[in-house]
N, C-alpha and C positions, 0 to 999 in steps of 0.2 A: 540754548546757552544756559551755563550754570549761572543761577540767580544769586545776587549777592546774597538773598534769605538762604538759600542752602548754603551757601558759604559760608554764614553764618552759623549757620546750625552745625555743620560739620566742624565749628572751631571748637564746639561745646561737648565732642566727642571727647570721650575717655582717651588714654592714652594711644596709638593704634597698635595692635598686634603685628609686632613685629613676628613674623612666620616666616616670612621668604627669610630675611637674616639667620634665624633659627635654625634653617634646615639648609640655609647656604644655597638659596634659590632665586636667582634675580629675572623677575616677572615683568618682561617690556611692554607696552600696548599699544599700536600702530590702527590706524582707519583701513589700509590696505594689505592686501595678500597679494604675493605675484602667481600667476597665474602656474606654476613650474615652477619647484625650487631652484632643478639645475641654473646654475647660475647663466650660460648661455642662451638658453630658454625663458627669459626675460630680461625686461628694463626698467622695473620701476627698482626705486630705493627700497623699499624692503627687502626687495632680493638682493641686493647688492650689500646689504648689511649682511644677511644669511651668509654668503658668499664669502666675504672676509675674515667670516668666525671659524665657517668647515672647510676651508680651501684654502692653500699656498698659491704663490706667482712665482716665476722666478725670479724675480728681484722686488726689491721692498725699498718704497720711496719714504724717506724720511721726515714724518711731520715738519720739524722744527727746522733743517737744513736744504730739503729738497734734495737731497745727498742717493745716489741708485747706491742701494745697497746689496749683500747678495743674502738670498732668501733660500728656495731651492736648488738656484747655481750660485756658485760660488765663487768664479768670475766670467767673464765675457771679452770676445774683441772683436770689433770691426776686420773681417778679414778683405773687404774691399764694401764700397758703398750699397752690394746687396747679398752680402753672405757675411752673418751672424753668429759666429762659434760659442758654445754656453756649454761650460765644467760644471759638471751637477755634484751637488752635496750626496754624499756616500751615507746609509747609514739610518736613511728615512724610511719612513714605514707608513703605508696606508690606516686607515682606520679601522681596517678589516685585516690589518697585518700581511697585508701582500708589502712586496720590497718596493719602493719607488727607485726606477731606473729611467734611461735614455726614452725606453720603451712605450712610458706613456708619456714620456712628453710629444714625442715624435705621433703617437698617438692621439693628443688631444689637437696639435692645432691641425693634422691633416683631415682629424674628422671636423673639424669646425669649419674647415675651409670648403668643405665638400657640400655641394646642393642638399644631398639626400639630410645632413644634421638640421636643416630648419633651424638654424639658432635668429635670435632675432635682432640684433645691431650688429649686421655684416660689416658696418663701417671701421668695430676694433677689431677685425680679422683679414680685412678682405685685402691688405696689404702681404699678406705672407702668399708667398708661390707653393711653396711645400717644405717640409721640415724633414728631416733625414741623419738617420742614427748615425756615429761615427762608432760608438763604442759604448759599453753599456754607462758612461758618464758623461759620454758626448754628445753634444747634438749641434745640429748645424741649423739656420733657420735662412732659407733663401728666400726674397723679396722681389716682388716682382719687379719693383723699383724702388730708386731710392727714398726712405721712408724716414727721416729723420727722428719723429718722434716715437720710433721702435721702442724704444728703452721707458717713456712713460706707458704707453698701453702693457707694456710687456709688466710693470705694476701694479697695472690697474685692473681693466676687467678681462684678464687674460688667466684664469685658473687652470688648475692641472687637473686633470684623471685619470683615475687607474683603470688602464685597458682590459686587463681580463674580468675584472669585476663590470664594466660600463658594457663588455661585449658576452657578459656572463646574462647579464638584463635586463640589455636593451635600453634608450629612452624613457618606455614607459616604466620600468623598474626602478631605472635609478632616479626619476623623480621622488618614486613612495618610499626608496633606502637611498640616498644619497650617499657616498663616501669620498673622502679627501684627504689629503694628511692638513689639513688647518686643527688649529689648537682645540677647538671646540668639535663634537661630532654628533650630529643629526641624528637623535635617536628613534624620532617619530615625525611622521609628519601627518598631521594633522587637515585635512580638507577645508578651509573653510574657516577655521581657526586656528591654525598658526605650528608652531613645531617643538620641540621639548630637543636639546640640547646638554650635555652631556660635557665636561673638561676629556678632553683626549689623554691619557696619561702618558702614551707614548711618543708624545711631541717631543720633536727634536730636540736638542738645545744647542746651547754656541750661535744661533742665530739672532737676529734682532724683535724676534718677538720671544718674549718670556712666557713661561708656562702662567696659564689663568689662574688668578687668585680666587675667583669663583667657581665654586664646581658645578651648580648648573643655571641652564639659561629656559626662561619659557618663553617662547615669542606667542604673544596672541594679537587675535584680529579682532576686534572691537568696532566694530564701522562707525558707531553712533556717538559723536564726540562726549555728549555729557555723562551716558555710561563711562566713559572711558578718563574722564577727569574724576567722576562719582569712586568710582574702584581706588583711582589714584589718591585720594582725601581717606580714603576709608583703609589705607594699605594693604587690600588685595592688589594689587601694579607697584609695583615698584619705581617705573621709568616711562615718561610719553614723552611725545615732541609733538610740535606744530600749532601747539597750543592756540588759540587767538591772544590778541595781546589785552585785550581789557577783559579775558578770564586770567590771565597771565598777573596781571597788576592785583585781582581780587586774593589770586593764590599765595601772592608775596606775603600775605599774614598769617596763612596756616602754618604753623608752629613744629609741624612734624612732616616740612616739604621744604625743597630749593628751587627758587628757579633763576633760570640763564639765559640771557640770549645772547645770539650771534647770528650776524652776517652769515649768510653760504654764497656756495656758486653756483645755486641755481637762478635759473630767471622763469620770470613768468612775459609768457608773448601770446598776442592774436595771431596765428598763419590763416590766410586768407589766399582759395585754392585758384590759380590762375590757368590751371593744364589741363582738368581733365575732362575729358570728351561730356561724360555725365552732366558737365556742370557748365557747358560752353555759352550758356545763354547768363551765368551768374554776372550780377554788377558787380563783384570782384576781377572780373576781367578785365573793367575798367581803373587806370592808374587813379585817375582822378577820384574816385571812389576811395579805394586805398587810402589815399592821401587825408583824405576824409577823417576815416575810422582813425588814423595818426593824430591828426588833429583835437577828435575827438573825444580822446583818454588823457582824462587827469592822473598823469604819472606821480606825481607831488603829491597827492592826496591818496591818491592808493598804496605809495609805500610809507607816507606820513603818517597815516591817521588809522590806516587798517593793518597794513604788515608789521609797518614798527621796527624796532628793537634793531635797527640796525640798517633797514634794506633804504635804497634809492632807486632813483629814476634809471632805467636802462634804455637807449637808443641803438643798439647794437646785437648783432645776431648772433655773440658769443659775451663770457663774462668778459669783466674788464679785467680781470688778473691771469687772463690767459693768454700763451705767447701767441702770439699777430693779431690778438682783438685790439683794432687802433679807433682807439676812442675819437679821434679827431676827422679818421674820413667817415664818420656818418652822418648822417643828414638827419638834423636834431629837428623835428617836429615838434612845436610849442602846442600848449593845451590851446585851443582859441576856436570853442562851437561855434564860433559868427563864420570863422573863415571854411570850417567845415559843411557847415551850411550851404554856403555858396559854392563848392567847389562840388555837392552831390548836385546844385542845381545847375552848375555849368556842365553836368557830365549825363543831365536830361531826368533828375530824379528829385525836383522843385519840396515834391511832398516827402522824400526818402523812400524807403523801400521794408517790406520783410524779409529777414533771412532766418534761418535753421540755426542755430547756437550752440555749437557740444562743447562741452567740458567732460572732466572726471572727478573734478575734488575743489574743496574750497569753494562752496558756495556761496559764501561771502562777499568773495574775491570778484568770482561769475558775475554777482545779482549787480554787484558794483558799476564792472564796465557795463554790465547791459543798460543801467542806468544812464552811463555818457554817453551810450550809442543813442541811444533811444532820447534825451535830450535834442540829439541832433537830427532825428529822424528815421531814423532805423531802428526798427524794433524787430524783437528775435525770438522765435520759439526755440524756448531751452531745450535740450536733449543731455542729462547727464547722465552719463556709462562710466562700465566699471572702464580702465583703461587699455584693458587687453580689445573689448569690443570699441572703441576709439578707436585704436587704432587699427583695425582690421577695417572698419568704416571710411579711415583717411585714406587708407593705402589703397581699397578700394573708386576711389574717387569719388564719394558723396556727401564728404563735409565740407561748404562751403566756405564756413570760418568760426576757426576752433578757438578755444583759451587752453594751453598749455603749458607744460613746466618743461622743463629741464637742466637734470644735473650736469651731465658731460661726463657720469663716470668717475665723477672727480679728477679727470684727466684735466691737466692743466694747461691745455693745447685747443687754440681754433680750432683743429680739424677733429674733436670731440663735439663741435657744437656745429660752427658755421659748414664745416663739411658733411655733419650727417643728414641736414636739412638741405644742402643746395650742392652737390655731388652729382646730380642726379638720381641718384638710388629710392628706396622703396619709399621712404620719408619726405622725399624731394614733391613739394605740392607747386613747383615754381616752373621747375626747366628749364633755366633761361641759360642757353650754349654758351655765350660768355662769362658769365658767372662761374658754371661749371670747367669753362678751359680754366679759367684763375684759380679756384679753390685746387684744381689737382695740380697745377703749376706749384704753388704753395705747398701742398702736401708731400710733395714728391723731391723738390729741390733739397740738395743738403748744405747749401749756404742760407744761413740766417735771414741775413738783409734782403737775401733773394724772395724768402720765404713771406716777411715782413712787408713786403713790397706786395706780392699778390694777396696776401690774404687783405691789405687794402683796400686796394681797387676793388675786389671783390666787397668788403662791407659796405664802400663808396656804391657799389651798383645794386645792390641789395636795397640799400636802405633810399637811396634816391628813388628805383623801381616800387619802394613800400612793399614789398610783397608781403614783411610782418610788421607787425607794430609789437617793438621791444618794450615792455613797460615796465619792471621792477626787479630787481633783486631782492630773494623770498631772504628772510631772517627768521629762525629756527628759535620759540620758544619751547627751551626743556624744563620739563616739570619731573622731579626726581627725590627720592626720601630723603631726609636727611639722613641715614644711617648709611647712605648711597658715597662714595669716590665716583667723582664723575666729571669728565673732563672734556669741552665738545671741540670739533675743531672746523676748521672754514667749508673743508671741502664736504662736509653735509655727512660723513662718515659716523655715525657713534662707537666710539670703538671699549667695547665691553670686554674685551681682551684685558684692558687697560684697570677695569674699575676694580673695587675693592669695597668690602664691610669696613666701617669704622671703628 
C-alpha cells in the first residue's frame, strides 16, 4: 500500500510534468493484460476497453437513454422472431483502408460461431445460426431461436472484422496487428506491457461516436498496485482505476489528481464446484456446506468497509439493474458464523475442513473472505493466477471454490451473467438440468413477463441450491490528472473516446 509518508512526500513534489498533455498522449495503467487483444479472444475488462477504442458494433447503446442506436448499420428489422435484416453504413473504411462491407460482417459472426475461432464467451455468440450476405450493405443474421436480447449483445461485445486482412493473418497475426474501423487504432502491441494507440483519422462520421479529441492512447500493464499509483502522483500515468479506497481517500489531497467513484455492474462471488468428476469427493457437494460458506461472508463489511465508494451487498447471480435479475426470489443468506458453524457440523465437518482457494486479483478482497471462512472453520490454501490460467483450471474441473468478478459485458441482460454460469456451457461449475431448462426458457422467449418469470425461478433455484455466494457489487475508484476530462460510467466501461485536455 502507498503509505500516507509517501503521500505525503509526493505532495511536496514540484509541479508534475505535464508531458502526456504536451504531446497529446493519454497514458492509462491497469494491473491486468488480456491474454489476446482480439477482442473475442478474451474476457477480462481490459480487453474489452481495447475493444471499444479499435472496433465498431453495429449498433451503439446509448449511455444516458439506453436508446439502440445505429453505428455500422444504420438501421435493422425483425423480419420474424429469427431473422435479423441489418442496412450497413456506406462509406466506412478499415484501419488498413480496405472498404467495410456486408462481407465482414457475414464474415466475423460465421467465424465466431464456428468451433475452429476458439473465442472464449461462446455465451454472446452462440445464439446466431449463421449470418448471410444479401448485398454488399446487407446482411441477414438468422438465430437459432428466438433471442430477445439480440439487439444488446449485438452493442456490446459483438465487433466487426475485416476478412481479408483477419484471413490475410490469421489469429496469430491479427492478435500482434489488430485492425477495425473503431475510432482509435492499435499501433503496437506490446507483450506483457500493454499497447500504443493511435486516433484513426479516417473515422467515420455522422455517427454517434465523434472523432477523438486525443490523438493518442498508451495502455500499460503495471501489475503492482503501488508502482502504479507512484507513476500516477508523479505524472508519468495519466489515468488508473480500481484504486483501494483508503488509498483512494489519501489521493483526495494531491493537488495535481481527481478522484471518482462509482458503482459498476460488476459483482464479486464465491462458485463453488458441484460437477465435476475431479472433485466428486469435495464438501462443496454438500448443500449444507454451501449454505455454510453463504452464512459465513460478511457481505456488509466487505462492500462497507473495503469496496466502498458506492458497492453493496449482492444475493443474486446477476446485477441488480439487469433485466430478469429479481432481487426478491433470492434466498438472502444473513452474515451469522454461529449458524454456519453448525450447519458444517450437521453436514459431518464439526472441526471444518481444508480447501484449495483461487483467485486472480484483489487480494485484499481474497485475504478477507478467507478470513470469514476461516473464522468458521474452513481454512484455504490460496492459489492466485493470472485469470486466463483460472480459468483453464475451472473449466477444467479442479477448482473447488473460486472468488471471482464479473462484468457481463456491460450487457444489461441476465443472460450476460446468470446464463454464462448456469447454461450449462464451459463456465457452468453447477449443472443443475432444471436450472438450465429455466435459464434457456428465459433466454429464448420473446415475451417479456415470459422471460421475467424464468429467469426467476431460476435465481430462486440457484440461490436456494447456494451453488454461489453473491457477495458485492465492486465500485470503481478512478484516479485521474487534473489536466484529465473524464467521465466514468456504471457499466465499468472508461470511455476515453470521450475525454479531453483541459
Amino acid at each position: 500500500m502507498v503509505s500516507t509518508l509517501v503521500a505525503c512526500s509526493l505532495l511536496g513534489l514540484a509541479a508534475p510534468a505535464l508531458a502526456n498533455k504536451a504531446n497529446d498522449t493519454l497514458v492509462y495503467a491497469v494491473g491486468l493484460e488480456p491474454e489476446n487483444v482480439s477482442p473475442y479472444h478474451n474476457n477480462v475488462r481490459e480487453g474489452i476497453i481495447l475493444s471499444h477504442l479499435a472496433w465498431d458494433t453495429l449498433i451503439y447503446r446509448d449511455t444516458q437513454t439506453g436508446e439502440y442506436k445505429p453505428l455500422l448499420a444504420t438501421s435493422w428489422k425483425w423480419e420474424d422472431p429469427t431473422h435479423l435484416l441489418f442496412t450497413l453504413r456506406q462509406g466506412v473504411t478499415f484501419q488498413n483502408g480496405d472498404a467495410f462491407s456486408a462481407d465482414d460482417v457475414a464474415f466475423t459472426f460465421n467465424y465466431v460461431i464456428s468451433p475452429e475461432s476458439k473465442i472464449v464467451t461462446r455465451q454472446n455468440v452462440d445464439w446466431i445460426e449463421r449470418a448471410e450476405k444479401v448485398d454488399d450493405f446487407t446482411v441477414r443474421l438468422v438465430l437459432k431461436q428466438p433471442f430477445p436480447a439480440a439487439l444488446e449483445y449485438l452493442s456490446g461485445p459483438t465487433p466487426i472484422y475485416p476478412e481479408k486482412y483477419f484471413n490475410s493473418v490469421g489469429i496469430e497475426g491479427y492478435a500482434k496487428a489488430p485492425i477495425g474501423t473503431g475510432p482509435y487504432k492499435i499501433t503496437e502491441v506490446l507483450s506483457g506491457e500493454g499497447a500504443n494507440l493511435e486516433r484513426y483519422e479516417g473515422y467515420f462520421e455522422g455517427g454517434p461516436i465523434s472523432k477523438p479529441a486525443i490523438s493518442k492512447i498508451q495502455f500499460r500493464v503495471i501489475p503492482d498496485p503501488d508502482a502504479r499509483l507512484a507513476q500516477l502522483m508523479t505524472g508519468a500515468v495519466d489515468w488508473t482505476w480500481r484504486v483501494p479506497s483508503d488509498q483512494a481517500d489519501e489521493m483526495k489531497m494531491m493537488p495535481n489528481l481527481q478522484v471518482v467513484s462509482s458503482e459498476t455492474m460488476r459483482v464479486g462471488y464465491l462458485a463453488m464446484d458441484t460437477s465435476s468428476e475431479a472433485l466428486k469427493d469435495s464438501p462443496f457437494r454438500n448443500k449444507l456446506v454451501r449454505e455454510a460458506v453463504n452464512h459465513a461472508i460478511n457481505r456488509d463489511d466487505l462492500a462497507n468497509e473495503l469496496v466502498r465508494g458506492g458497492s453493496r451487498a449482492i444475493y443474486t447471480p446477476c446485477f441488480p439493474s439487469q433485466f430478469g435479475c429479481d432481487v426478491s426470489a433470492a434466498k438472502k443468506f444473513d452474515y451469522d458464523p454461529a449458524k454456519a458453524k453448525a450447519l458444517l457440523a450437521e453436514a459431518g465437518y464439526p472441526n471444518g475442513f481444508e480447501t484449495d482457494f483461487y483467485a486472480y486479483r484483489d487480494m485484499d478482497l481474497a485475504e478477507a473472505v478467507l478470513g470469514n471462512l476461516r473464522a468458521v472453520g474452513i481454512t484455504s490454501k490460496m492459489h492466485m493466477l493470472t485469470y486466463a490460467a483460472l480459468r483453464k483450471e475451472q473449466r477444467s474441473g479442479n477448482v473447488p471454490l473460486a472468488f471471482q468478478t464479473w462484468g457481463s459485458y456491460s450487457v444489461n441482460d441476465a443472460s450476460a451473467m446468470t446464463s454464462v454460469y448456469f447454461n450449462g456451457g464451459a463456465d457452468d461449475m453447477n449443472r443443475d438440468e432444471e436450472v438450465m431448462a429455466l435459464v434457456d426458457a428465459a433466454d429464448t422467449n420473446v415475451d417479456p413477463e415470459v422471460r421475467k418469470k424464468n429467469y426467476s425461478e431460476a435465481i430462486k433455484k440457484i440461490t436456494e441450491a447456494a451453488y454461489w455466494a453473491p457477495m458485492f457489487s465492486y465500485s470503481s475508484n478512478y484516479a485521474f490528472s487534473k489536466e484529465l476530462n473524464f467521465t466514468p460510467y456504471p457499466d465499468e466501461l472508461p470511455r476515453f473516446v470521450e475525454s479531453s485536455w483541459k
